[in-house]
N, C-alpha and C positions, 0 to 999 in steps of 0.2 A: 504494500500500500504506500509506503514512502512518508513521505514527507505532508501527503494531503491527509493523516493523522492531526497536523499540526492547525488544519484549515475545521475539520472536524472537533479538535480541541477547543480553538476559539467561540465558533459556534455553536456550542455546546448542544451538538448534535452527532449521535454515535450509532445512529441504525443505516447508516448507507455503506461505512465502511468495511464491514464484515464482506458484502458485498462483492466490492472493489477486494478483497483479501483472494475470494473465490475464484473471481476473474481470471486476476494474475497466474492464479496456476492454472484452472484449467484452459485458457488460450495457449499456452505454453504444451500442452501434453495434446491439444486438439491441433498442432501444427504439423505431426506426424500421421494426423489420421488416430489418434487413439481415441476410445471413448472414456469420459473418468468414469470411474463408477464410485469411489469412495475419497473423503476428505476428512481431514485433520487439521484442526487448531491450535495456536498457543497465543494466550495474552497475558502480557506483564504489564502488571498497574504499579505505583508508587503506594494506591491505598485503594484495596477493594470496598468500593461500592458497590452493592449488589445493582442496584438501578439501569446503572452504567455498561453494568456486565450484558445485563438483559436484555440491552440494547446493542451491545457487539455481538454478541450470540446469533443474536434474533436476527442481525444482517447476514452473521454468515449462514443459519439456517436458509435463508432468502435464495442466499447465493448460489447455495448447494439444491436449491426446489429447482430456479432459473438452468442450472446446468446439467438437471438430471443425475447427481451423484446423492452421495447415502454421507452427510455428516456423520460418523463413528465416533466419536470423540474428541477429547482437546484436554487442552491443559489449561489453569489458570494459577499466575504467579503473584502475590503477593512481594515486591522487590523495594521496600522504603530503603533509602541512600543510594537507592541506581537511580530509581524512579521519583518525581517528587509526588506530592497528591493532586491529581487530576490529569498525569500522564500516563500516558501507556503506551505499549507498541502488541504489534498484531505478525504477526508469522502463519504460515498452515504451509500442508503438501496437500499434493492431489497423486493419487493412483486410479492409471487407467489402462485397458486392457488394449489389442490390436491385434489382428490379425499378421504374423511376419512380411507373408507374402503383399498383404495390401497397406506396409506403413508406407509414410509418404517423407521422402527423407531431401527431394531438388535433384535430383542426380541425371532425371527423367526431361529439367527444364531446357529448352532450345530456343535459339534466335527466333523471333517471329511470335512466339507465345503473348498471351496476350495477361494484364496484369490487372486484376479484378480489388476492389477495395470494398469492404464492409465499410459501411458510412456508421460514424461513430454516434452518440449520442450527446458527446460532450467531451471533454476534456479527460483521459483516461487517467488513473494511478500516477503510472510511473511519469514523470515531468513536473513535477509540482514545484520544485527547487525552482525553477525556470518562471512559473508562473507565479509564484512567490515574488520572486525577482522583482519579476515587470512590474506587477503590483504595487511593490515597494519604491520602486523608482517612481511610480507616478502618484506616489501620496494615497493611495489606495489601502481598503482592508476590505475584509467579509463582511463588513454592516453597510459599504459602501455601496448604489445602484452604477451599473452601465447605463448611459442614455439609453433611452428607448423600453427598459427592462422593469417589468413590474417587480421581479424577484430582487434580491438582495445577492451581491457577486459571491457570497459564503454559497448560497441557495445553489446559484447557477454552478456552483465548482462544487457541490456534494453531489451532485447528479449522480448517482452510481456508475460504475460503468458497464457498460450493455455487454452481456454474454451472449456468445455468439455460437456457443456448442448447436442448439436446436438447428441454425440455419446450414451451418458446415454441416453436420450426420446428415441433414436430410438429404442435402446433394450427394456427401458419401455414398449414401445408403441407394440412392440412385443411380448410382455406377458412372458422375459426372467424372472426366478423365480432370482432374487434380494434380497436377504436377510438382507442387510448392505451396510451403504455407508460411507466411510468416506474423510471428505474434510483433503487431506494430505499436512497440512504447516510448519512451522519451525521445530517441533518435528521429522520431519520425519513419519514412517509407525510406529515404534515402541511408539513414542511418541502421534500417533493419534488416530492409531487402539486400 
């Protein structure tokens, strides 16, 4: 999740990140062609709140609905002098299965192919350092609006970020010929592909 932990802090809004925790891996395991089937948590707080908890849970239950895996468990760290009280960071894996003969690994890609982009829903996880940045350069915070924007920029930058498992398998599951896949995060297209 990164750094948009920190945008979720200010905000004092903790149900989109779990989310955004689920994404990260399984776009990552769905760039081979794998399906996930199971995920794993770990959050370290400075000072458990339950409230708090129930709301990081509850997104990554979310996340783990949206991508079709089985949350199995997790861990939960109580860490005062790493952590102060009201921070925490968020980790998890995802395990997914695949058929050998049908992972999908680039090796398949050729001149002339053509390069297809899932349209995002917002600003994903990983970049936030960046978007921080600019932010801060320009006098900006989370309670701040963008012209034109009913929402509030904290609002617009929790957006979850959209799992994309259901649309990838259904093509898989279609036999659409897939040659490459690439999970697109702070680099960009240029930076990933």
């Amino acid at each position: 999740v990164g750094t948009k932990i920190l945008v979720a802090q200010e905000v004092g809004r903790l149900d989109t990140v779990g989310i955004d925790l689920v994404a990260m891996s399984v776009h990552d395991v769905l760039t081979v062609g794998a399906r996930p089937i199971l995920f794993l948590d770990y959050v370290a707080v400075g000072k458990l709140v339950p409230e708090e908890m129930a709301q990081l849970v509850a997104g990554v239950a979310e996340g783990c609905r949206q991508a079709g895996c089985a949350l199995i468990g997790g861990e939960m760290a109580e860490m005062s002098g790493l952590y102060d009280p009201g921070e925490f960071d968020l980790a998890g894996f995802c395990v997914a299965l695949g058929e050998r003969s049908k992972l999908i690994d680039g090796s398949d890609i050729a001149e002339g192919d053509v390069v297809i982009g899932l349209a995002s829903n917002g600003v994903h996880s990983n970049g936030f350092s960046l978007v921080r940045r600019v932010l801060a350069a320009n006098n900006l915070g989370p309670q701040d609006h963008f012209p034109h924007f009913y929402e509030t920029i904290g609002e617009t930058l929790l957006v979850p970020t959209r799992i994309y498992v259901r649309s990838v398998l259904g093509r898989l599951d279609q036999g659409g010929p897939i040659r490459g896949m690439a999970h697109i995060t702070g680099g960009g297209m240029a930076g990933n592909l």
